[in-house]
PDB file of N, CA, C and O in Angstrom:
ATOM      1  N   UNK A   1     212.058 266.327 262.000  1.00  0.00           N
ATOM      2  CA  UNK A   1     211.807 265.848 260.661  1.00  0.00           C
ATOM      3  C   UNK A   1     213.086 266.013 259.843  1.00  0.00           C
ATOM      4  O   UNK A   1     213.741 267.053 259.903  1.00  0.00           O
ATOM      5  N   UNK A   2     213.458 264.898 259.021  1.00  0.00           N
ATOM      6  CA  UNK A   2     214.776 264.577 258.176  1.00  0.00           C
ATOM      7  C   UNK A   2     214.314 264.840 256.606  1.00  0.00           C
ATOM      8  O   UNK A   2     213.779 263.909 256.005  1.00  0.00           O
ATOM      9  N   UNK A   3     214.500 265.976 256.015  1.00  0.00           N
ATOM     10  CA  UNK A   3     214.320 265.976 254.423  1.00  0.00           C
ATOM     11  C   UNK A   3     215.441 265.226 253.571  1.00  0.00           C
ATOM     12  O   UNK A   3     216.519 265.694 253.205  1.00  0.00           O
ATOM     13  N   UNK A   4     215.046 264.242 253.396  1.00  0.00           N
ATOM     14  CA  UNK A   4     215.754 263.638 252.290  1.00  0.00           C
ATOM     15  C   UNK A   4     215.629 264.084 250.473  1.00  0.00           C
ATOM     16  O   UNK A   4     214.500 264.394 250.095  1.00  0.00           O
ATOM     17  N   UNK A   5     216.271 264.095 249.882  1.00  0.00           N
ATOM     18  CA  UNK A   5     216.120 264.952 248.375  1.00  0.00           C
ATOM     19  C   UNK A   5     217.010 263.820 247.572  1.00  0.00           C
ATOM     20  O   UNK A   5     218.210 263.603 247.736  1.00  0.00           O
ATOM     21  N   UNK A   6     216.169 263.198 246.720  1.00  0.00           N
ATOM     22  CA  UNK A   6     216.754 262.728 245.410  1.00  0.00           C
ATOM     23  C   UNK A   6     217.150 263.604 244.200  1.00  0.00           C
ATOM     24  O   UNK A   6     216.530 264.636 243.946  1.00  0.00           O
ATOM     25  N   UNK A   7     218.046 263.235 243.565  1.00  0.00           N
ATOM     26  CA  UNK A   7     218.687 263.953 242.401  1.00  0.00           C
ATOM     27  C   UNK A   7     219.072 262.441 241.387  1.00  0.00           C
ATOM     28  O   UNK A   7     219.517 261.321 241.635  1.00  0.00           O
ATOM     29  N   UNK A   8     218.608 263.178 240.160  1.00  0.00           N
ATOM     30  CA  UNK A   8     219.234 262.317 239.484  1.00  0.00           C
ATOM     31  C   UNK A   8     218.797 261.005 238.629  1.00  0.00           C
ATOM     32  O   UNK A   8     217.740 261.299 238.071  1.00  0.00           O
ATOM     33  N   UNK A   9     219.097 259.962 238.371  1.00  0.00           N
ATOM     34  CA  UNK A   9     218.723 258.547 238.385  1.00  0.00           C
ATOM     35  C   UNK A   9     218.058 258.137 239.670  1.00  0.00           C
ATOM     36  O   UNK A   9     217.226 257.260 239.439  1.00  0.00           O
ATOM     37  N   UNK A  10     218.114 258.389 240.662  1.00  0.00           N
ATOM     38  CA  UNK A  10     217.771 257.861 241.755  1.00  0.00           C
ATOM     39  C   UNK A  10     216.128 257.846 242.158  1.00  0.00           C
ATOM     40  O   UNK A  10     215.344 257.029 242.640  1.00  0.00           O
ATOM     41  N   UNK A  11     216.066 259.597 241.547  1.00  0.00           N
ATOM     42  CA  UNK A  11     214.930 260.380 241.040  1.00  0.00           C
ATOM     43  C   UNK A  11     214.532 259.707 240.491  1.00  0.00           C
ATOM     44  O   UNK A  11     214.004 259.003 241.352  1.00  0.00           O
ATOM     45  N   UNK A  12     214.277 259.195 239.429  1.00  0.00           N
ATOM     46  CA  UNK A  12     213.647 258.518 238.333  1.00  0.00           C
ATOM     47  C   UNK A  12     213.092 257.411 238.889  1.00  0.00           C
ATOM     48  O   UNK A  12     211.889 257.152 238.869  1.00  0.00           O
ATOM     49  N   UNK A  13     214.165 256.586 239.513  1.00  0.00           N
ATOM     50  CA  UNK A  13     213.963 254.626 240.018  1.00  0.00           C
ATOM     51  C   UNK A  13     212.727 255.096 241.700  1.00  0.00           C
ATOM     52  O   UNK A  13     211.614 254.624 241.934  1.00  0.00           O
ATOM     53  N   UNK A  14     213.463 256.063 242.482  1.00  0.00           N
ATOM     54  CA  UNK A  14     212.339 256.439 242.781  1.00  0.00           C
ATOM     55  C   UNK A  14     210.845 256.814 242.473  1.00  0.00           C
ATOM     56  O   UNK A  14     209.933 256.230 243.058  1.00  0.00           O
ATOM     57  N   UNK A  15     210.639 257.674 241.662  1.00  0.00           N
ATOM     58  CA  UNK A  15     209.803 258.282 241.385  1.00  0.00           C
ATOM     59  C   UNK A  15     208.848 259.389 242.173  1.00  0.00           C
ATOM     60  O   UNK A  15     207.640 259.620 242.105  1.00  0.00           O
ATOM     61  N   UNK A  16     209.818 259.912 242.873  1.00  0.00           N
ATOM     62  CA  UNK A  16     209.745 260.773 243.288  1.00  0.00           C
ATOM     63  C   UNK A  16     211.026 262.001 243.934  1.00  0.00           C
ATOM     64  O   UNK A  16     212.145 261.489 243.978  1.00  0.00           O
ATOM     65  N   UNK A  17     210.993 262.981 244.249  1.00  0.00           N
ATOM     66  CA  UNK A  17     212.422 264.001 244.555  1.00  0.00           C
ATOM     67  C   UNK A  17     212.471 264.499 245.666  1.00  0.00           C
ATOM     68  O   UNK A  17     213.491 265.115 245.973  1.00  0.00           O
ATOM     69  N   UNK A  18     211.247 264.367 246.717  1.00  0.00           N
ATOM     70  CA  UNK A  18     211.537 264.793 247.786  1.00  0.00           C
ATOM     71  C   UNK A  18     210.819 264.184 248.964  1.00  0.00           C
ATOM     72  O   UNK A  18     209.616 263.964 248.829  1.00  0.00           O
ATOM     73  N   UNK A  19     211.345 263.917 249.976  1.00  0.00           N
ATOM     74  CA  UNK A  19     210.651 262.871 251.335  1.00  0.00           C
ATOM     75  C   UNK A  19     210.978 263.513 252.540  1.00  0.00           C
ATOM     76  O   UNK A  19     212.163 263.681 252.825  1.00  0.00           O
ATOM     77  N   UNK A  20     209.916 263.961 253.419  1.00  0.00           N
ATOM     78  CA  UNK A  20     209.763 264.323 254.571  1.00  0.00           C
ATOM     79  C   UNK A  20     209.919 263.274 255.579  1.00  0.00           C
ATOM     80  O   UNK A  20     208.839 262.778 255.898  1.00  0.00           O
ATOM     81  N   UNK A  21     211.254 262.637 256.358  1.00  0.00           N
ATOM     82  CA  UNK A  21     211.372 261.703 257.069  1.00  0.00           C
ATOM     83  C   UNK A  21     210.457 262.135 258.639  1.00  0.00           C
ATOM     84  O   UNK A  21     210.624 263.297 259.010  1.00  0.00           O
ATOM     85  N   UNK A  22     209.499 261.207 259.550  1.00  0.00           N
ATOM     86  CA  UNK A  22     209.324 261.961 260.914  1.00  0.00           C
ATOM     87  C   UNK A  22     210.031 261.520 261.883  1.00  0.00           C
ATOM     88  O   UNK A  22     209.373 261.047 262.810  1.00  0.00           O
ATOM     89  N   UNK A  23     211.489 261.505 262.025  1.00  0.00           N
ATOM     90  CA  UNK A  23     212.372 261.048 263.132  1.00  0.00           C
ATOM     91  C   UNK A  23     213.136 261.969 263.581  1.00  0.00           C
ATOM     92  O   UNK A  23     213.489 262.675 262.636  1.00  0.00           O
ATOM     93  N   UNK A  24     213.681 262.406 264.808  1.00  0.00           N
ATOM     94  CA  UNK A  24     213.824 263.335 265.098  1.00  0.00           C
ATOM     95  C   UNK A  24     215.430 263.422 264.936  1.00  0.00           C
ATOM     96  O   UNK A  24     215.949 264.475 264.564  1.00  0.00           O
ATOM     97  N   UNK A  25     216.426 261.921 265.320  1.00  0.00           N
ATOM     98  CA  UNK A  25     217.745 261.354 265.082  1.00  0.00           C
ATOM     99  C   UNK A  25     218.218 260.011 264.414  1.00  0.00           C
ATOM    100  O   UNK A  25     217.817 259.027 265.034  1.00  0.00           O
ATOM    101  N   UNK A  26     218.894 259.759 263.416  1.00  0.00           N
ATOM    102  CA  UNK A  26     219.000 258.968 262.675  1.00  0.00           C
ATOM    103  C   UNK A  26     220.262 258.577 261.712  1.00  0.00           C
ATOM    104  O   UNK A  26     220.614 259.714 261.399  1.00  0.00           O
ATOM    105  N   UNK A  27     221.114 257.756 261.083  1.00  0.00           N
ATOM    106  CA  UNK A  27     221.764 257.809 260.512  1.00  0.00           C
ATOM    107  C   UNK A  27     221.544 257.590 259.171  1.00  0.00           C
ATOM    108  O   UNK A  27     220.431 257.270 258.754  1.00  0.00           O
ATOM    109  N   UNK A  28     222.965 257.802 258.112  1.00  0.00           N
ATOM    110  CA  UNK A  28     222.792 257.630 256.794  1.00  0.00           C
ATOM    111  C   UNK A  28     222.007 255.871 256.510  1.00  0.00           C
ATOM    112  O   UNK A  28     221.076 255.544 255.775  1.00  0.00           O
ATOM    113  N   UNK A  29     222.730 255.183 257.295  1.00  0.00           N
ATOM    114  CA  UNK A  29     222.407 253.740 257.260  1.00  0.00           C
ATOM    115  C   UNK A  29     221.049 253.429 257.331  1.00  0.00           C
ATOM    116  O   UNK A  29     220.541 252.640 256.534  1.00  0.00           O
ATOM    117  N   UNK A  30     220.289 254.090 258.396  1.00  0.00           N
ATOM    118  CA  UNK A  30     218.847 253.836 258.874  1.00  0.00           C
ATOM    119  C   UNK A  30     218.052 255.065 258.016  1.00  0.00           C
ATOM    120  O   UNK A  30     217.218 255.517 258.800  1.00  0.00           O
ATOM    121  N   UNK A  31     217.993 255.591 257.077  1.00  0.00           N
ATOM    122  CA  UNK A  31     217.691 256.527 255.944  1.00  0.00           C
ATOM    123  C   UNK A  31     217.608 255.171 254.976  1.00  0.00           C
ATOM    124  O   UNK A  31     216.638 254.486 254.652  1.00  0.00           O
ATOM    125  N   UNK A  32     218.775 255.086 254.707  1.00  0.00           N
ATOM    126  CA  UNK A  32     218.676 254.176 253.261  1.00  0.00           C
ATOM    127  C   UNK A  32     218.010 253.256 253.819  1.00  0.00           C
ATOM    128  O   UNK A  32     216.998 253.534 253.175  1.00  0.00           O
ATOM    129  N   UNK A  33     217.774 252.645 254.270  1.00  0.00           N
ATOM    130  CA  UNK A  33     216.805 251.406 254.971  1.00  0.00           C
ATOM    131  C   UNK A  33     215.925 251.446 255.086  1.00  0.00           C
ATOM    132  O   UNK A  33     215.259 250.450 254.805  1.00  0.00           O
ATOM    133  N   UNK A  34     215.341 252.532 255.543  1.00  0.00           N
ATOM    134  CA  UNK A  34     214.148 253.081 255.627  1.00  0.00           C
ATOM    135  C   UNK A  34     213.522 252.946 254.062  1.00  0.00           C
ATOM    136  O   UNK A  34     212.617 252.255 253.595  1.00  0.00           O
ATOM    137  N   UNK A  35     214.347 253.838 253.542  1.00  0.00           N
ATOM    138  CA  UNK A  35     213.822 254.534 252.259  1.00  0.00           C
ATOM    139  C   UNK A  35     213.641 252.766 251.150  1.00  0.00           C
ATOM    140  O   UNK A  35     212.658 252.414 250.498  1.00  0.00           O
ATOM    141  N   UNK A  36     214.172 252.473 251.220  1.00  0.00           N
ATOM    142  CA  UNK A  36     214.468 250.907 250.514  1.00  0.00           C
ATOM    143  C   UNK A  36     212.893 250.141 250.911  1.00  0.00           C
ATOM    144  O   UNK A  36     211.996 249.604 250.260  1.00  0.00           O
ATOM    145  N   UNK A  37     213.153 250.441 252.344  1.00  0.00           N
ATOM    146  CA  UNK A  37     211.756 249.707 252.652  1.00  0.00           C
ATOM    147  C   UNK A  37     210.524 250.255 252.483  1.00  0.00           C
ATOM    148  O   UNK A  37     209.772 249.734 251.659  1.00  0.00           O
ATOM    149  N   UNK A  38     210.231 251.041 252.995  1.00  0.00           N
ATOM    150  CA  UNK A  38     209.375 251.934 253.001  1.00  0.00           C
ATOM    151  C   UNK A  38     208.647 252.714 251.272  1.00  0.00           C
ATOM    152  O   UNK A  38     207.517 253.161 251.076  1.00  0.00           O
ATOM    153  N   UNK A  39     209.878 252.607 250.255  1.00  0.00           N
ATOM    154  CA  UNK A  39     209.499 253.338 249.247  1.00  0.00           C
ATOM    155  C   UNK A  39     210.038 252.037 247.542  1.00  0.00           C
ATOM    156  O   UNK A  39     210.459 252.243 246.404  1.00  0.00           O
ATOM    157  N   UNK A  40     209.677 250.825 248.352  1.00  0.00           N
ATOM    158  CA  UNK A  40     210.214 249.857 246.681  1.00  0.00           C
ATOM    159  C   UNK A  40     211.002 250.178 246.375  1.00  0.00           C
ATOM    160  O   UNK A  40     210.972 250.572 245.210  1.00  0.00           O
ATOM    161  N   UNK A  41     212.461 250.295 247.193  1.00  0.00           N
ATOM    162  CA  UNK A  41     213.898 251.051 246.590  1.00  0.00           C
ATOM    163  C   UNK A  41     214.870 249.542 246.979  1.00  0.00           C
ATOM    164  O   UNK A  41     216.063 249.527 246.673  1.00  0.00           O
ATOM    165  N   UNK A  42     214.208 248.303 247.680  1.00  0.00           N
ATOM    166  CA  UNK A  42     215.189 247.153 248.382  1.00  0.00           C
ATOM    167  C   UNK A  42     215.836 246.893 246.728  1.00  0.00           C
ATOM    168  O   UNK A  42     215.149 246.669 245.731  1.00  0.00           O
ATOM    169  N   UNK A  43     217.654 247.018 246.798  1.00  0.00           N
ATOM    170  CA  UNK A  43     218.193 246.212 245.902  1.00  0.00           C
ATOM    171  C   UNK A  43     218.260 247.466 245.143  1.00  0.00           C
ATOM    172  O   UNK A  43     219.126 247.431 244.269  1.00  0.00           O
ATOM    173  N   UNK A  44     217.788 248.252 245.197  1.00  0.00           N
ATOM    174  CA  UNK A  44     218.061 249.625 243.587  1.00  0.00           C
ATOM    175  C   UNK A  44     218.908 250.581 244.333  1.00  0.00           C
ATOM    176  O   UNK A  44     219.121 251.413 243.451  1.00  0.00           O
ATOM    177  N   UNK A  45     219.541 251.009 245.406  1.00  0.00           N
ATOM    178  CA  UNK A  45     220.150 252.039 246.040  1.00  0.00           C
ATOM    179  C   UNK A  45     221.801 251.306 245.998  1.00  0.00           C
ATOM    180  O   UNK A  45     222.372 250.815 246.972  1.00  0.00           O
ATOM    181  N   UNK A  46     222.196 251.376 244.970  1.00  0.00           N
ATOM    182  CA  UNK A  46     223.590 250.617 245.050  1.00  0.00           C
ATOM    183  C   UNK A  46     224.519 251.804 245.474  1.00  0.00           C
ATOM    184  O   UNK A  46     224.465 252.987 245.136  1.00  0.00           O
ATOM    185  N   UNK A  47     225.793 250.847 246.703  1.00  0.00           N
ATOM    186  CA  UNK A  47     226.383 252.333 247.207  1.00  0.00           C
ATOM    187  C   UNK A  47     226.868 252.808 246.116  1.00  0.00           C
ATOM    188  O   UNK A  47     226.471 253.779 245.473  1.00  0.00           O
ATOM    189  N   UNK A  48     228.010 251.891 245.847  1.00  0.00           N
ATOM    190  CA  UNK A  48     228.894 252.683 244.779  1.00  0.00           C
ATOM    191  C   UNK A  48     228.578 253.696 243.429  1.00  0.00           C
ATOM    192  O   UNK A  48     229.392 254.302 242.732  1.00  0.00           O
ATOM    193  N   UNK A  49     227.063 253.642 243.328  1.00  0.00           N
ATOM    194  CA  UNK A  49     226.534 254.400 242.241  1.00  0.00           C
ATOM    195  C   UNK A  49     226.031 255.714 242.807  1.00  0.00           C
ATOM    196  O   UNK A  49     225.527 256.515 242.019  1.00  0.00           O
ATOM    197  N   UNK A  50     226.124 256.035 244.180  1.00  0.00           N
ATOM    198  CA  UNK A  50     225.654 257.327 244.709  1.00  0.00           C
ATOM    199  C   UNK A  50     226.272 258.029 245.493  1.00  0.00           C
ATOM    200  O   UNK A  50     227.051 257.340 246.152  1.00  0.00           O
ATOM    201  N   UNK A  51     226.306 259.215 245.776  1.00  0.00           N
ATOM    202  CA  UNK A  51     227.154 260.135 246.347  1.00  0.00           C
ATOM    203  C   UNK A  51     225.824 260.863 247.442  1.00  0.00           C
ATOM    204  O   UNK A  51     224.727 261.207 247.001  1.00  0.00           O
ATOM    205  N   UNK A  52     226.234 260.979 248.893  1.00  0.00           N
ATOM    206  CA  UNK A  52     225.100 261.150 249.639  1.00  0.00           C
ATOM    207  C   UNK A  52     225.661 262.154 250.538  1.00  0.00           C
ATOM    208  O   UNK A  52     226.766 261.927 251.031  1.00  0.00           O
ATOM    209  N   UNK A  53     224.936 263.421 250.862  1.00  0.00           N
ATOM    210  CA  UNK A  53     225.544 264.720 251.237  1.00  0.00           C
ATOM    211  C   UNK A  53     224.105 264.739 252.682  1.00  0.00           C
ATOM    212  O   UNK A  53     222.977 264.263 252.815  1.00  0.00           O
ATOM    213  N   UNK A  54     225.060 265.599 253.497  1.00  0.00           N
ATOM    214  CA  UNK A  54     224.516 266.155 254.425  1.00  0.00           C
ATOM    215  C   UNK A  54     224.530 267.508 254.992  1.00  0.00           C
ATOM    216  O   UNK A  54     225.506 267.777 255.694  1.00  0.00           O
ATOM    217  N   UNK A  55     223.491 268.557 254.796  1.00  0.00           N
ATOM    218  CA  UNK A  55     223.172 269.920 254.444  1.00  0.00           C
ATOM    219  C   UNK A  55     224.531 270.330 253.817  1.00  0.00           C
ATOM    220  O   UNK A  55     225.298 271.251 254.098  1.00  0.00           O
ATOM    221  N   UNK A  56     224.589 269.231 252.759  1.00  0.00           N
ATOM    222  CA  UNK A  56     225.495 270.278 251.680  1.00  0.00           C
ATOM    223  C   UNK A  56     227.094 269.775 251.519  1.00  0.00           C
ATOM    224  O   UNK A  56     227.921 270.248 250.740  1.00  0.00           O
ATOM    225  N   UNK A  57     227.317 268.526 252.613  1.00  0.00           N
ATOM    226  CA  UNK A  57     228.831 268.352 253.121  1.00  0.00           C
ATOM    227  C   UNK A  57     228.353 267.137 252.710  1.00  0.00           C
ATOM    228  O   UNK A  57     227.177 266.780 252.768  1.00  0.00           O
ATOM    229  N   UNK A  58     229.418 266.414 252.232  1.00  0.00           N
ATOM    230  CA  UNK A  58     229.341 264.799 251.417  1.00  0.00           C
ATOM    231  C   UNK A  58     229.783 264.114 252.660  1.00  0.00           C
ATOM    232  O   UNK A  58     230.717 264.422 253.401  1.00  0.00           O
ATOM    233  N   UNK A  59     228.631 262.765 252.787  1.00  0.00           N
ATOM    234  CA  UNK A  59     228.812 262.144 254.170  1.00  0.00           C
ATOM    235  C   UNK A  59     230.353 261.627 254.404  1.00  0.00           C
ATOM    236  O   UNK A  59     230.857 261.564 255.525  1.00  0.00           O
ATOM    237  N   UNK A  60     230.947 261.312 253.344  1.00  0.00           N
ATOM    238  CA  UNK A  60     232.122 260.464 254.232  1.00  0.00           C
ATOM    239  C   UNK A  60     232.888 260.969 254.803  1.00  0.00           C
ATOM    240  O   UNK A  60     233.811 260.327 255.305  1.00  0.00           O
ATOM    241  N   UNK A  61     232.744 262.731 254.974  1.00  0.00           N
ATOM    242  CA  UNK A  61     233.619 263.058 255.656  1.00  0.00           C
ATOM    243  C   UNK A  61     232.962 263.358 257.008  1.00  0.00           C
ATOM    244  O   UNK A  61     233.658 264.152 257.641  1.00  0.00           O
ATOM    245  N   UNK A  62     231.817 262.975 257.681  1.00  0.00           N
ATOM    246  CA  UNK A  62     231.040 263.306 258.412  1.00  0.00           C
ATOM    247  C   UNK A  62     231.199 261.714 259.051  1.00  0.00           C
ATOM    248  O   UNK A  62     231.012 261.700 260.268  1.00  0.00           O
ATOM    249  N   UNK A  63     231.442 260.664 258.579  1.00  0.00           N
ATOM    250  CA  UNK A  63     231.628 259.288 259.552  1.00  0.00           C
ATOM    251  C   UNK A  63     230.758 258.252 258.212  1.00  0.00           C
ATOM    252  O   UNK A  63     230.247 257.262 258.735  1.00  0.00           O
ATOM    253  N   UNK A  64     230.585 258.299 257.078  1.00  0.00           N
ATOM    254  CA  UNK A  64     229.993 257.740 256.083  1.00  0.00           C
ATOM    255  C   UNK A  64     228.582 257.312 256.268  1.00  0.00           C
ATOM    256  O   UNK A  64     227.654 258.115 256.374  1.00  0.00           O
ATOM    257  N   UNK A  65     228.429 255.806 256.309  1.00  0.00           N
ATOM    258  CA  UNK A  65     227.347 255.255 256.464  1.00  0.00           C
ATOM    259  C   UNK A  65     226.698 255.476 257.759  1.00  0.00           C
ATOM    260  O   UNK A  65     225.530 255.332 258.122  1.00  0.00           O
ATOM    261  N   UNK A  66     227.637 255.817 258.290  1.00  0.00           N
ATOM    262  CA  UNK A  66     227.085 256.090 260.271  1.00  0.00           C
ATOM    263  C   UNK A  66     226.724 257.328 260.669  1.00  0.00           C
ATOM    264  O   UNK A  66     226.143 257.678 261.697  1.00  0.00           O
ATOM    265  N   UNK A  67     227.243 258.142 259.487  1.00  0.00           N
ATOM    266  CA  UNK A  67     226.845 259.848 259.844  1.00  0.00           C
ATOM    267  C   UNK A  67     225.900 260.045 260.191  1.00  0.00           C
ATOM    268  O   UNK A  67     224.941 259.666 259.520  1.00  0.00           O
ATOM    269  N   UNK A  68     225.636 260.980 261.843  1.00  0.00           N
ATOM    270  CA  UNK A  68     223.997 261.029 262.419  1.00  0.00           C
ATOM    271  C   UNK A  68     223.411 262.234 261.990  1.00  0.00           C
ATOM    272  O   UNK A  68     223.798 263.363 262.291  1.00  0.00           O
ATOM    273  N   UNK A  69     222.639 261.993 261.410  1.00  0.00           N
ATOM    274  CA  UNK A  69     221.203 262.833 261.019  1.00  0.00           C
ATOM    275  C   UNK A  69     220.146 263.392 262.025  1.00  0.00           C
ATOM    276  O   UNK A  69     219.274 262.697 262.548  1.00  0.00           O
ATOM    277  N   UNK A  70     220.362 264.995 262.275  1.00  0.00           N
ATOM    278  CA  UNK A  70     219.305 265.376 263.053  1.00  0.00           C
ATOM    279  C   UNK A  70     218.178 265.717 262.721  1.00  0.00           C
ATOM    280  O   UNK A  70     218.077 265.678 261.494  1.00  0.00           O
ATOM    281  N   UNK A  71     216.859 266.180 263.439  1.00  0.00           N
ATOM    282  CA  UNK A  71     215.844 266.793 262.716  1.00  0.00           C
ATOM    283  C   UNK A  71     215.876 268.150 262.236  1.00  0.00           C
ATOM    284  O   UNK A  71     216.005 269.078 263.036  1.00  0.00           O
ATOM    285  N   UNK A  72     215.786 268.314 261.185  1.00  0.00           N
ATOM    286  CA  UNK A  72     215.955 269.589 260.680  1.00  0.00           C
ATOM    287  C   UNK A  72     217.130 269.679 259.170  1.00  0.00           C
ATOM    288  O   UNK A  72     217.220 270.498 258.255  1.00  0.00           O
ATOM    289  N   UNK A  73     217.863 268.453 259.488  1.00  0.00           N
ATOM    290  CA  UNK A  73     218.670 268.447 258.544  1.00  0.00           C
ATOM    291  C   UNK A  73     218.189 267.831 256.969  1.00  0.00           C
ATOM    292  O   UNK A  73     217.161 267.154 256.974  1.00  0.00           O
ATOM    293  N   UNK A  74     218.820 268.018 255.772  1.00  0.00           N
ATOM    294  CA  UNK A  74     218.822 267.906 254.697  1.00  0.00           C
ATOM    295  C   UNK A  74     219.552 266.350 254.073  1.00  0.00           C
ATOM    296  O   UNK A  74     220.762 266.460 253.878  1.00  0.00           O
ATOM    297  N   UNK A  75     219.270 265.687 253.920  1.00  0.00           N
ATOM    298  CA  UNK A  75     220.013 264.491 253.031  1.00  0.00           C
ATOM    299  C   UNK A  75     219.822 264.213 251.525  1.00  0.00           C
ATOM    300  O   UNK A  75     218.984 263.545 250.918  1.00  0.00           O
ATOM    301  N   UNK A  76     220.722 264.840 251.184  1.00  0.00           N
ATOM    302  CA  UNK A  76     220.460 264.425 249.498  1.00  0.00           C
ATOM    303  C   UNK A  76     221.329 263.338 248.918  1.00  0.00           C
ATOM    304  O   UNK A  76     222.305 262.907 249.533  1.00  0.00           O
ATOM    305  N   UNK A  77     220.995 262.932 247.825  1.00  0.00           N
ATOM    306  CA  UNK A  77     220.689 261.475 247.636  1.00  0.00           C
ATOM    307  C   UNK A  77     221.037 261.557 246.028  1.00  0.00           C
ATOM    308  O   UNK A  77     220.119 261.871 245.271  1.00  0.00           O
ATOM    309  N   UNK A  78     222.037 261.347 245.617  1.00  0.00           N
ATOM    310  CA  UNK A  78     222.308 262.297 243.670  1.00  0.00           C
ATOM    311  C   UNK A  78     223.136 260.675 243.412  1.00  0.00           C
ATOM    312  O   UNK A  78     223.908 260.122 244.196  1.00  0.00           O
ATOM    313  N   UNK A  79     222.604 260.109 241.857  1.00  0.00           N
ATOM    314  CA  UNK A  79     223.585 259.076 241.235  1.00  0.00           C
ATOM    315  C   UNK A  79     224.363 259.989 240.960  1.00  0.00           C
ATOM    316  O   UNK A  79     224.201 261.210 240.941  1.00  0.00           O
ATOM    317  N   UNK A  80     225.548 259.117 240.666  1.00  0.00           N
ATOM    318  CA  UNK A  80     226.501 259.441 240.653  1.00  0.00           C
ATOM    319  C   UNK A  80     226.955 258.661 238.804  1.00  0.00           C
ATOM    320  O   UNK A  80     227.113 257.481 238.492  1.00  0.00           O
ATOM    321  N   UNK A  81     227.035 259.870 237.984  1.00  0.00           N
ATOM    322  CA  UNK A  81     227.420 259.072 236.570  1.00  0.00           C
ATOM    323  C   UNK A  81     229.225 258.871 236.613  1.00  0.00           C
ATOM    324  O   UNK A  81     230.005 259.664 237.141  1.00  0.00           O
ATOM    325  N   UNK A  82     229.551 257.717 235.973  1.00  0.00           N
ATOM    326  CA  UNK A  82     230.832 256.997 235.482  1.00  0.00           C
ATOM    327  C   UNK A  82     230.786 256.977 234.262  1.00  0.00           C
ATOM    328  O   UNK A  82     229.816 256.707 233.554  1.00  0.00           O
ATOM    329  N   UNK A  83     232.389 257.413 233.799  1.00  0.00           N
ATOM    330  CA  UNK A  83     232.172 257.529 232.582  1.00  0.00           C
ATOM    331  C   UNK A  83     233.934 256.870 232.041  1.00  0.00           C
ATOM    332  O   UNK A  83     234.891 256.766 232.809  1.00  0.00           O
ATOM    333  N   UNK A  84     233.934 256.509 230.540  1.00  0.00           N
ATOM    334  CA  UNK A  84     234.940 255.685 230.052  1.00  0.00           C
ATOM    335  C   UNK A  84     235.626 256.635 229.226  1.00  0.00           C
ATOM    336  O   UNK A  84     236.621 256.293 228.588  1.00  0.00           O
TER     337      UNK A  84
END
C-alpha cells in the first residue's frame, strides 16, 4: 500500500488530505493518473504548480516523473505558491 498525502491547494481542489493507494509498485506518473482518474483531479494537477516528495526526498532527484514507488512508501503531493 502507497500513502499518498496532499498539502496545500491541492488539498482543497481535492477535497481531501490523505489516500491509501492498494499497489504494491508504482511510479510518480501512474499515482498522478491514477489519482486524476480515480478522484475528479483530470486537468487540475498542473506539474508546474506542484512539488512532489518521496518519504520526504523531492522526486526529481529520485528520476522525476518515473520515480518508483514501493509499498509502504509515502508520496506527498504540496502546491507549490509563486510569488511576484
Amino acid at each position: 500500500m502507497i500513502t499518498v498525502d496532499l498539502l496545500g491547494g491541492i488539498r482543497k481542489l481535492a477535497g481531501f488530505s490523505k489516500v491509501n493507494i492498494n499497489v504494491a509498485n508504482s511510479s510518480i506518473n501512474e499515482i498522478l493518473t491514477l489519482l486524476e482518474r480515480e478522484y475528479d483531479l483530470e486537468n487540475k494537477i498542473k506539474e508546474s504548480e506542484i512539488m512532489i516528495a518521496i518519504n520526504g526526498v523531492e522526486s526529481s532527484v529520485l528520476g522525476g516523473r518515473g520515480a518508483k514507488i514501493s509499498s509502504g512508501d509515502t508520496v506527498t503531493i504540496l502546491s507549490v505558491v509563486h510569488g511576484g
